[in-house]
N, C-alpha and C positions, 0 to 999 in steps of 0.2 A: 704669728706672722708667717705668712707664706712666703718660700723661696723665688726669690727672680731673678731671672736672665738679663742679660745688657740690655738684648733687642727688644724684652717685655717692659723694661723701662723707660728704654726709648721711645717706645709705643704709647705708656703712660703720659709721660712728659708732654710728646705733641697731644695728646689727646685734653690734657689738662690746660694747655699754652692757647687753642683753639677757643676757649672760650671764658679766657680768663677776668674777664669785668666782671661777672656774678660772683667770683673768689674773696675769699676773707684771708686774710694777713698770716691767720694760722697754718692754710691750706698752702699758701704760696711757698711760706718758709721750710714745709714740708717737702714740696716740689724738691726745689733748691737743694734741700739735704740729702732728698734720692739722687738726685743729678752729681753732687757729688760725691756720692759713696759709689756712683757705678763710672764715676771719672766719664760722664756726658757732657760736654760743654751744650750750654747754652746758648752761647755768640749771640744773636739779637733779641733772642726773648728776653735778656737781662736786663735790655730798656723798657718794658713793658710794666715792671714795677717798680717802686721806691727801695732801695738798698738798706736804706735808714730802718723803716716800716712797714718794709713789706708789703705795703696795701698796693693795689694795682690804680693807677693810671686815670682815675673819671675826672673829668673837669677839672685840669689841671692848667697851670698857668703856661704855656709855653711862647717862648721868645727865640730869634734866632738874629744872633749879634755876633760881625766877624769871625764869620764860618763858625759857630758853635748854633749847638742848638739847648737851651737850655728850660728845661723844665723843672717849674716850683710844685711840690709834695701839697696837694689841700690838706692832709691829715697833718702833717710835722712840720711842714716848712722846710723839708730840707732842697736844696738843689743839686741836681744833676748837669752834670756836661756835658754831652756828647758830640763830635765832630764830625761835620758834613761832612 
């Protein structure tokens, strides 16, 4: 494995977040683990996929009920919260 800088994986991260619907569950949780072994936060790309599963985001259920916005997982079922 090749050595990286913060800024090379900063570079990675947005590169991989850009076009993350073609991603598979393994690649996401990859991502994630570079991100935090170089202490990168994520801040909004962390809605972009299921926390549970890892799978990204396709034809998902989404509802927005008193101020939340909330998205159901097609792969797991799980739910997310997130607030307007």
């Amino acid at each position: 494995m090749k050595k990286l800088s913060k800024t090379d994986a900063k570079k990675q991260i947005e590169e991989f977040f850009s076009e993350i619907k073609n991603k598979t569950p393994k690649e996401i949780k990859k991502i994630k683990k570079l991100s935090m072994r170089f202490n990168v936060p994520l801040k909004e790309k962390r809605k972009l996929f299921c926390k549970k599963c890892y799978s990204a985001y396709r034809n998902s259920k989404i509802r927005i009920k008193n101020r939340y916005k909330i998205i159901e997982c097609k792969k797991c079922g799980h739910f997310s919260r997130w607030k307007i």
